[in-house]
PASEBA-1860 file (N, C-alpha, C; in nm, 3 decimals):
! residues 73
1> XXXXXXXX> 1.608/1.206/-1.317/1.693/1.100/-1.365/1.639/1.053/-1.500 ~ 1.690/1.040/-1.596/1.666/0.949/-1.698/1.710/0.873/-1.792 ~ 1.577/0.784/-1.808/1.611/0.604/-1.800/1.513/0.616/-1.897 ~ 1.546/0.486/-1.992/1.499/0.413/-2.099/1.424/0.287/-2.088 ~ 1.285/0.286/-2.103/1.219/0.200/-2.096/1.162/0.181/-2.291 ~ 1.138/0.004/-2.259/1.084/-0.055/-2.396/0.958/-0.096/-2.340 ~ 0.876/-0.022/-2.396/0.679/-0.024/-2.411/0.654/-0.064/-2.523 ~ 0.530/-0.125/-2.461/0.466/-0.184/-2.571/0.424/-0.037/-2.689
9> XXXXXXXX> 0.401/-0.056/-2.805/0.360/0.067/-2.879/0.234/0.087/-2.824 ~ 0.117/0.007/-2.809/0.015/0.054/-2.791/-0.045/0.094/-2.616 ~ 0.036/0.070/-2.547/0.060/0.128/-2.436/0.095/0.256/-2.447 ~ 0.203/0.285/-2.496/0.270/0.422/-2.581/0.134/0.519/-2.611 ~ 0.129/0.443/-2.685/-0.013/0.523/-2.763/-0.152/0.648/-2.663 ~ -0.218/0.482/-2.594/-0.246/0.533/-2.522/-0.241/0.599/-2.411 ~ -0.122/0.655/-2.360/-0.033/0.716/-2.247/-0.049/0.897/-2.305 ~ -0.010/0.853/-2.433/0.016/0.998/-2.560/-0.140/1.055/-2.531
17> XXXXXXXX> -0.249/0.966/-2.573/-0.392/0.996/-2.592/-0.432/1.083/-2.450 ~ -0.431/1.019/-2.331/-0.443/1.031/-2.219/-0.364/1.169/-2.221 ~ -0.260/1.230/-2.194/-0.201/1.262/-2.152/-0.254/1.410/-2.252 ~ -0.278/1.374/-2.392/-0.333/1.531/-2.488/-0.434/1.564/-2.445 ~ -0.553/1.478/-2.396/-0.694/1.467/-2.343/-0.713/1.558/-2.188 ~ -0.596/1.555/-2.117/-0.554/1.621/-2.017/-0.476/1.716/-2.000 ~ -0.409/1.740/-2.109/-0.347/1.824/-2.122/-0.247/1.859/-2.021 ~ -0.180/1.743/-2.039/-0.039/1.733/-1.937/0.039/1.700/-2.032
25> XXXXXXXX> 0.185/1.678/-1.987/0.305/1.634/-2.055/0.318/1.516/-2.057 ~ 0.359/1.395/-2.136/0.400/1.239/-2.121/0.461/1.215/-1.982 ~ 0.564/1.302/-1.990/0.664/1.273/-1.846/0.592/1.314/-1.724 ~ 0.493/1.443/-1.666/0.400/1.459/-1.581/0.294/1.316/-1.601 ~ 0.217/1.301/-1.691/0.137/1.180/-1.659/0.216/1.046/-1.656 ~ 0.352/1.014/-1.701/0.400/0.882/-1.680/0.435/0.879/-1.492 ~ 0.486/0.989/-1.476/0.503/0.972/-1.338/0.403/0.974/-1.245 ~ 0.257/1.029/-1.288/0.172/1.039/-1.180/0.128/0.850/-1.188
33> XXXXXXXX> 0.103/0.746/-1.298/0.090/0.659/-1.323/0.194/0.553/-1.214 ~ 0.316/0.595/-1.246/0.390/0.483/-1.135/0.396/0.547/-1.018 ~ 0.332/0.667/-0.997/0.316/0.654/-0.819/0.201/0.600/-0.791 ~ 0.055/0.622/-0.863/-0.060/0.585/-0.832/-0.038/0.416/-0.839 ~ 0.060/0.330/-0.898/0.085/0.204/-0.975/0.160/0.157/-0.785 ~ 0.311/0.259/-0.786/0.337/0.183/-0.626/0.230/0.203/-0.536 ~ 0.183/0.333/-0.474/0.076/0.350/-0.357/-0.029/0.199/-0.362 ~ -0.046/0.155/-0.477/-0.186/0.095/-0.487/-0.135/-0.074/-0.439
41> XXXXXXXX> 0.011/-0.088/-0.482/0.073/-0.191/-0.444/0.172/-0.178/-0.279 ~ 0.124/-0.064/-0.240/0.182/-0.082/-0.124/0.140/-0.177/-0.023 ~ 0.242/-0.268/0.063/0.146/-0.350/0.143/0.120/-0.265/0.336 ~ 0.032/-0.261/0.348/-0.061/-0.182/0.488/0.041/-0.198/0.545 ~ 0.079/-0.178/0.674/0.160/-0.205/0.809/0.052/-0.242/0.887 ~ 0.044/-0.388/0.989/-0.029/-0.393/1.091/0.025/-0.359/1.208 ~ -0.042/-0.352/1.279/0.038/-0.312/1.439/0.075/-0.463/1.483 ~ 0.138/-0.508/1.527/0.155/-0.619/1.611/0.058/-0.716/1.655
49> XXXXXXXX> 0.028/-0.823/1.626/-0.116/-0.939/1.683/-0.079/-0.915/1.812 ~ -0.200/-0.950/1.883/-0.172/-1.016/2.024/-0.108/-1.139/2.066 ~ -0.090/-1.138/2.164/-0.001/-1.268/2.188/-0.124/-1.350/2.218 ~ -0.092/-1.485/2.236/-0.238/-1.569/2.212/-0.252/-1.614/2.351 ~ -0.386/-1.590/2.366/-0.452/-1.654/2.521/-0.475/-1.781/2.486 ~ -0.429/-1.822/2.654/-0.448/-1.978/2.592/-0.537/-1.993/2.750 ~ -0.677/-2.101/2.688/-0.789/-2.126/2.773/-0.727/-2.177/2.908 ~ -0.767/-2.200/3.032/-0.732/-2.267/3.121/-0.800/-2.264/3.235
57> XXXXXXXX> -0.810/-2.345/3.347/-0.925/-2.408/3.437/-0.903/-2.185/3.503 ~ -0.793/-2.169/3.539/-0.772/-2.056/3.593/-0.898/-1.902/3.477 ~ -0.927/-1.812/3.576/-1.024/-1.715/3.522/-0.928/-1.646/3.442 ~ -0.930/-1.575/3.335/-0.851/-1.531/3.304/-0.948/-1.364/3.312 ~ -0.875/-1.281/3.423/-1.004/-1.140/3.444/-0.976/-1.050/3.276 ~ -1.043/-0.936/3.335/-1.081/-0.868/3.195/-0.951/-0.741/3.241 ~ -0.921/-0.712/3.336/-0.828/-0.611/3.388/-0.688/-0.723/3.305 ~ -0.670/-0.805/3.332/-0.548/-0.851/3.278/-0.559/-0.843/3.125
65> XXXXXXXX> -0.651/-0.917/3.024/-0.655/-0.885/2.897/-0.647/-0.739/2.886 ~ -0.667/-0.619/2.966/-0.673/-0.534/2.904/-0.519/-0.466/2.919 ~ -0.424/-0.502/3.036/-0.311/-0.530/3.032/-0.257/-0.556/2.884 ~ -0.312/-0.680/2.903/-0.197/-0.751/2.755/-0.211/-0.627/2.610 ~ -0.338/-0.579/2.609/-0.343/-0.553/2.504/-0.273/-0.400/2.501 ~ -0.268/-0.368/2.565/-0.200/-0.217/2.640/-0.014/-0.248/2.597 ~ 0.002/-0.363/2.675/0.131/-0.370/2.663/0.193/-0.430/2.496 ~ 0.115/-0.472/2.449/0.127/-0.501/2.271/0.124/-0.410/2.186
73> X> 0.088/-0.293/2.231/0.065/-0.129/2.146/0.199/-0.068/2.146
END
């Protein structure tokens, strides 16, 4: 696809530098730049928290927490 972007010149510049130094093409190193640019801004996925134990006079056993946490996966 291509699209028109306005850069700074000296961004420009050094993209050009980089890119002779490596001996790649502008368009091969601009694109390896905005994938390394999203990946790095990607946000993680967590798995799901646990649901919250709440203290009480009652025992709460270790077979049941291990329940809960089984059934939250």
């Amino acid at each position: 696809m291509r699209t028109t972007l306005d850069l700074p010149d000296e961004l420009v510049t050094e993209i050009k530098i980089l890119a002779a130094q490596e001996r790649s093409s502008l368009k091969d190193l601009i694109t390896e730049l905005l994938r390394n640019g999203l990946k790095a801004r990607a946000v993680p996925t967590r798995q799901s928290p646990l649901p919250p134990i709440y203290r009480s006079r009652a025992s709460i056993g270790r077979d049941l927490i291990s329940e809960i946490r089984r059934a939250a996966r």
